[in-house]
C-alpha positions as CSV (number, residue, x, y, z in Angstrom):
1,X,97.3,137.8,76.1
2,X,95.9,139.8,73.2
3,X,93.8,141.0,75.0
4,X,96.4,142.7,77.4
5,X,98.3,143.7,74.4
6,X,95.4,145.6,72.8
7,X,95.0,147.3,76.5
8,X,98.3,148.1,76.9
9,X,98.5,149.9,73.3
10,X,95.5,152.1,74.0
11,X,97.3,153.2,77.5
12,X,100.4,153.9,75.3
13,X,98.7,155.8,72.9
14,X,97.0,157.7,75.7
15,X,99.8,158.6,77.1
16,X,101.5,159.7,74.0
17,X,98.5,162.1,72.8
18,X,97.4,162.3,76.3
19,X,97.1,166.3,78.1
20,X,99.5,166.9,81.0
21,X,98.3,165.0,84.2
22,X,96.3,162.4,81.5
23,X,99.4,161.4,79.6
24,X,101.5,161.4,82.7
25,X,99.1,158.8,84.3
26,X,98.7,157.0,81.5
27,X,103.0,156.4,81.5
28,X,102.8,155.5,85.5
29,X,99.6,153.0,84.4
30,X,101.3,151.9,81.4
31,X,105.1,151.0,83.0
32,X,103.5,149.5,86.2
33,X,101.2,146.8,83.3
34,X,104.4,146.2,81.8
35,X,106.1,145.0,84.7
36,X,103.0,142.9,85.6
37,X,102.5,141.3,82.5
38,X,106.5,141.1,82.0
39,X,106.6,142.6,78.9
40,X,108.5,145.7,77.0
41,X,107.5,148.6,74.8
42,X,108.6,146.4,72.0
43,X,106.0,143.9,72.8
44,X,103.9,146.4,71.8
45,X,105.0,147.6,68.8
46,X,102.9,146.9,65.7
47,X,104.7,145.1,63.4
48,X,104.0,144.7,59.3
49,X,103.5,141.3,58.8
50,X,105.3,140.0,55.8
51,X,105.4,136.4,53.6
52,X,108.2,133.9,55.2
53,X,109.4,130.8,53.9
54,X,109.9,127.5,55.5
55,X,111.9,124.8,54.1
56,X,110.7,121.3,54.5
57,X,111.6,118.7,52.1
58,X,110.1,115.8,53.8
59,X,106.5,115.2,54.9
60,X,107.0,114.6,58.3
61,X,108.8,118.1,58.7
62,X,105.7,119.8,57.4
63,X,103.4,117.8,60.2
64,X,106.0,119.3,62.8
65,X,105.7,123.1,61.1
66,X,102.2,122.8,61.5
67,X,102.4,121.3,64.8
68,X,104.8,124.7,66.1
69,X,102.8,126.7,64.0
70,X,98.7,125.7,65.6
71,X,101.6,125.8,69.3
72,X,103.5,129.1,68.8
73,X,100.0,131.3,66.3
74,X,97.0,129.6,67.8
75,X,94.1,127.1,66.3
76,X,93.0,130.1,63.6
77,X,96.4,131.5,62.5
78,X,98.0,128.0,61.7
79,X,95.7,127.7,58.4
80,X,96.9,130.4,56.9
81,X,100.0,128.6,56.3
82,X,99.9,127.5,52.5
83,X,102.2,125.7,49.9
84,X,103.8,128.1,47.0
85,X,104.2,127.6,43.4
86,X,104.3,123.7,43.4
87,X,107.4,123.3,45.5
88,X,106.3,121.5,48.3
89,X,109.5,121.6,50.2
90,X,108.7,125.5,50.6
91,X,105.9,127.1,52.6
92,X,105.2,130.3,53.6
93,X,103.0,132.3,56.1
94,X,102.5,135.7,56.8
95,X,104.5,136.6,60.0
96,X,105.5,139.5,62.2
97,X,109.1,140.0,62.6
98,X,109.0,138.4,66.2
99,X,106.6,135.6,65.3
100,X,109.1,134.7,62.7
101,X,111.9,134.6,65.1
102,X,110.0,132.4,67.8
103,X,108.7,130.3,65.4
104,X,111.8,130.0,63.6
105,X,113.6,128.9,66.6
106,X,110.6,126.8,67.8
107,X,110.6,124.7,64.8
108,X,113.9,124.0,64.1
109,X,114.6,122.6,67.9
110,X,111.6,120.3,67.1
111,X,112.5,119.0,63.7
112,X,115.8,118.1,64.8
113,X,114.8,116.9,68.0
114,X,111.5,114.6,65.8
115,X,114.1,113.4,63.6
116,X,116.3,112.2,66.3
117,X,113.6,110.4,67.8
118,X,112.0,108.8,64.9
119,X,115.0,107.4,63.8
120,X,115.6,105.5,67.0
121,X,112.6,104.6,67.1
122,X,113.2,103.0,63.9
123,X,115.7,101.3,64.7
124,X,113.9,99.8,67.7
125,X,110.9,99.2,65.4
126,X,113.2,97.0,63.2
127,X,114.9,94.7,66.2
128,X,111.2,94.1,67.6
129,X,110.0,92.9,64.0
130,X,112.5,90.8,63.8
131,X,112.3,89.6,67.3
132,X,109.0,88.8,67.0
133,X,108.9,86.9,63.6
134,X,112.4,85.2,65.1
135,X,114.3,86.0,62.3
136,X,117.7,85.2,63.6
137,X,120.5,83.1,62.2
138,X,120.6,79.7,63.5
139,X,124.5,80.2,63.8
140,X,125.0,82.8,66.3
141,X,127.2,85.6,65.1
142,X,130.4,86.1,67.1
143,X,130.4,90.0,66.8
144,X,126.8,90.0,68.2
145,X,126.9,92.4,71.0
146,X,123.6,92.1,74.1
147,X,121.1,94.2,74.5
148,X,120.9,96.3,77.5
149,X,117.7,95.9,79.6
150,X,116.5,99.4,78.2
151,X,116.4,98.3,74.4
152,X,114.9,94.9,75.3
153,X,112.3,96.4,77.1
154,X,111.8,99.1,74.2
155,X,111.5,96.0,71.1
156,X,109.8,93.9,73.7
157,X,107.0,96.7,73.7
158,X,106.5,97.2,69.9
159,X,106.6,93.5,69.9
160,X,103.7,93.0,72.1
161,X,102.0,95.8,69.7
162,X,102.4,93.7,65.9
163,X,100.0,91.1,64.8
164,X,100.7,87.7,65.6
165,X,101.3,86.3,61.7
166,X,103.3,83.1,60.6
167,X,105.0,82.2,57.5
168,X,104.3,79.0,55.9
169,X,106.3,77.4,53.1
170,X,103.9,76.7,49.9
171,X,104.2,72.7,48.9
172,X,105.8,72.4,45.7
173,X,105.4,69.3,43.4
């Protein structure tokens, strides 16, 4: 696509600087690409890229900014992200106004939506461990509520995943 984008820029400046029938073809060549590649004229505009912070506290949001940020800039772009000052909860990369915005957007849907998931998954995690280790009360509790069929398949597959280990009472004297 950057490719297209450089293109399209030379047409434009062509048919800004252009002479007469040059500069008029250049406008007919440059609006019929636009509408082929489905872009505008502010696609093309060259925008000064500038330092933007990101907040995130917690390692696992910094794995997911990376993540948007190798998705939304590419394999080489994504490195240029770095850490500032010692606060690690803040990092910064250089942006374009519109790469700011997607990426803004693009990695606060996925951080909430990562969160979301990993707690669940959590919680699943925790009923399969102690599933699988049978660590249940040997009096049933009477505000015990069942399982439906999805979380029992969910803790019966991170069950099947954990080591098979017992617990064995030292002898004492």
């Amino acid at each position: 696509m950057e490719l297209i984008i450089e293109k399209l820029k030379k047409i434009k400046s062509l048919s800004e600087q252009g002479i007469d029938g040059e500069a008029q073809a250049a406008k007919h060549a440059l609006q019929k690409l636009l509408k082929q590649y489905n872009l505008s004229l502010n696609d093309l505009a060259d925008d000064i890229k500038k330092e933007r912070c990101f907040f995130a506290k917690e390692n696992k949001d910094q794995d997911v900014l990376l993540y948007c940020c190798l998705k939304i800039l590419g394999a080489d772009r994504y490195k240029t992200l770095y850490r500032y000052k010692g606060e690690r909860s803040k990092l910064y990369i250089e942006l374009t106004d519109y790469e700011f915005a997607e990426l803004s957007e693009y990695y606060d849907f996925h951080k909430r939506n990562y969160r979301k998931e990993f707690k669940q998954m959590e919680t699943d995690f925790i009923k399969a461990y102690q599933y699988k280790h049978n660590l249940y009360s040997d009096t049933p509790s009477e505000d015990a509520r069942a399982l439906t069929d999805e979380e029992m398949l969910k803790i019966f597959k991170y069950a099947s995943e954990m080591q098979d280990v017992s617990f064995y009472k030292a002898l004492t004297k």
